[in-house]
C-alpha positions as CSV (number, residue, x, y, z in Angstrom):
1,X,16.2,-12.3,22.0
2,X,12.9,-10.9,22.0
3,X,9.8,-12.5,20.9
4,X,6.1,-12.4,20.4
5,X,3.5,-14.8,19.8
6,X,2.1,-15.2,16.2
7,X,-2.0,-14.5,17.4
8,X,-3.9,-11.9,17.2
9,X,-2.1,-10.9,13.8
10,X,-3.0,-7.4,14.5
11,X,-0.8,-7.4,17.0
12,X,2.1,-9.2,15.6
13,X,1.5,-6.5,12.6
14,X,2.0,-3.5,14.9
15,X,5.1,-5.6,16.7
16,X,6.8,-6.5,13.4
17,X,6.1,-2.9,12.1
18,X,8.0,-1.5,15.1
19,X,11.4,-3.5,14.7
20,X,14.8,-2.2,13.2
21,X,16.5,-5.3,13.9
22,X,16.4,-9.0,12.1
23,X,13.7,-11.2,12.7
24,X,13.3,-14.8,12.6
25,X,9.7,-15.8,11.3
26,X,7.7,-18.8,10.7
27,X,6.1,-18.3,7.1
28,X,3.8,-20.7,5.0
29,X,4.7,-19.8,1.1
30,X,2.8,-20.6,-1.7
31,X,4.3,-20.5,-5.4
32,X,2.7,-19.6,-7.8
33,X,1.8,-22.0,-11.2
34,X,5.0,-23.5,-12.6
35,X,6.7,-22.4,-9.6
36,X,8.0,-19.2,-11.3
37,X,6.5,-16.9,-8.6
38,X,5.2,-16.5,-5.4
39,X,1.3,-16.1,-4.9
40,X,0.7,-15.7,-1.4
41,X,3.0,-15.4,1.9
42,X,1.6,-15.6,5.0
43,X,3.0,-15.9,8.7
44,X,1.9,-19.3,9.8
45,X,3.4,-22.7,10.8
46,X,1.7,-24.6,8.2
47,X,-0.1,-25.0,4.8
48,X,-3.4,-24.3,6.7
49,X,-2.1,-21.1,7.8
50,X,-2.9,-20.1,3.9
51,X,-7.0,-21.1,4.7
52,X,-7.5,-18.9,8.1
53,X,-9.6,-15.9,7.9
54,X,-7.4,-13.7,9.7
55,X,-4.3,-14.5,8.2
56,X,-1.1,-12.2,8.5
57,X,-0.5,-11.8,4.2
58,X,2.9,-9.9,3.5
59,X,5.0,-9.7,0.4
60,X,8.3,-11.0,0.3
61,X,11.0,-8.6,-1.0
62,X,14.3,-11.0,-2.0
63,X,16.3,-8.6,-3.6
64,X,18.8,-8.7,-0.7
65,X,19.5,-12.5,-2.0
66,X,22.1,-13.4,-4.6
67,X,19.9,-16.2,-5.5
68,X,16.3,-15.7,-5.3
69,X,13.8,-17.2,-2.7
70,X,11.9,-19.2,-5.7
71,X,14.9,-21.0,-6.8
72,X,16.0,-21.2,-3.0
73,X,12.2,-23.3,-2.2
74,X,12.3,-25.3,-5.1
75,X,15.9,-26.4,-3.8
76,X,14.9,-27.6,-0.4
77,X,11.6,-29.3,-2.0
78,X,9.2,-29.6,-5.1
79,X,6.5,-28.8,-3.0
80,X,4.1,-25.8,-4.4
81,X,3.6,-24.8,-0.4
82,X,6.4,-24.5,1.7
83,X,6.3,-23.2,5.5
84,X,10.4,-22.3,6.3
85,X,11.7,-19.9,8.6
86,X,13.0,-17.0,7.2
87,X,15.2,-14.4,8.4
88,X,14.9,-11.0,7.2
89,X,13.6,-7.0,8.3
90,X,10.8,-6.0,8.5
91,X,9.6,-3.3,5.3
92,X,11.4,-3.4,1.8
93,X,15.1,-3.2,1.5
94,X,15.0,-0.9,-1.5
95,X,11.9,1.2,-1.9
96,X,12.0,2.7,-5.2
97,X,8.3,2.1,-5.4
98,X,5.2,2.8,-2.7
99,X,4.9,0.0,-0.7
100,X,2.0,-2.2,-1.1
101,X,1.5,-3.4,2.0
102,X,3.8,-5.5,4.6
103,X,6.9,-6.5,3.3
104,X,9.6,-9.0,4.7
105,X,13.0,-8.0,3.3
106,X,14.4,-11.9,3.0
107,X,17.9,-12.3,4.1
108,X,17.7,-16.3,4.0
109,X,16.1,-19.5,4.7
110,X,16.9,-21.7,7.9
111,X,14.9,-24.3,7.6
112,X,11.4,-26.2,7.1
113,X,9.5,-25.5,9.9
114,X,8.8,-28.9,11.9
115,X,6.4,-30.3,14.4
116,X,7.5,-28.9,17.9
117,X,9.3,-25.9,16.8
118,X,7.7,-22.9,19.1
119,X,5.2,-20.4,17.0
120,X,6.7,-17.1,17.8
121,X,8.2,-14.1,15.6
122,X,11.4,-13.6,17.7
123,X,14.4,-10.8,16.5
124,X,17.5,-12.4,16.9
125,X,19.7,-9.2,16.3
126,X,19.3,-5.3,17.5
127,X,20.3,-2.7,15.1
């Protein structure tokens, strides 16, 4: 498994941009009002990763999901900010549209991230 460390987020940008294969990543997501949305993703291991300067913001594309990443959250908690792992590829799944910016293609949840869990972005399967 290979990995690289979440700081300097320019170069976690250029690492995740160059991998085919699925990646495991620590992100901090924040729905939006009435939790019908999401407002902001960043990679982070925790609500204060949504404050810092130089965050790393991407969208989050869920279409690969038969149920999507909003109602998935709002299962594991009722909290408005979640920070979960989530496994996925890097750049939309489908891209009918341009792309906007980075895009995680979700492919699941694993779990809330916890105190002592390492801060890396890690793939955990080649193409």
């Amino acid at each position: 498994m290979t990995s690289h460390p979440l700081t300097p987020p320019g170069a976690l940008l250029s690492w995740l941009s160059a991998q085919r294969g699925s990646l495991r990543l620590p992100v901090v997501v924040a729905l939006s009002p009435g939790q019908l949305g999401i407002s902001r993703a960043v990679i982070g291991m925790g609500p204060a990763a949504l404050g810092a300067a130089d965050a790393l913001e991407f969208a989050l594309d869920d279409t690969g999901l038969g149920i999507s990443l909003v109602d998935r959250l709002r299962e594991l908690s009722a909290d408005t900010v979640q920070a979960v792992w989530l496994t996925g590829t890097w750049g939309p799944l489908v891209s009918l549209m341009p792309a906007t910016g980075p895009t995680l293609a979700v492919r699941g949840i694993l779990k809330h991230i916890v105190p002592g869990d390492t801060a890396e972005a890690s793939v955990t399967r080649a193409p």
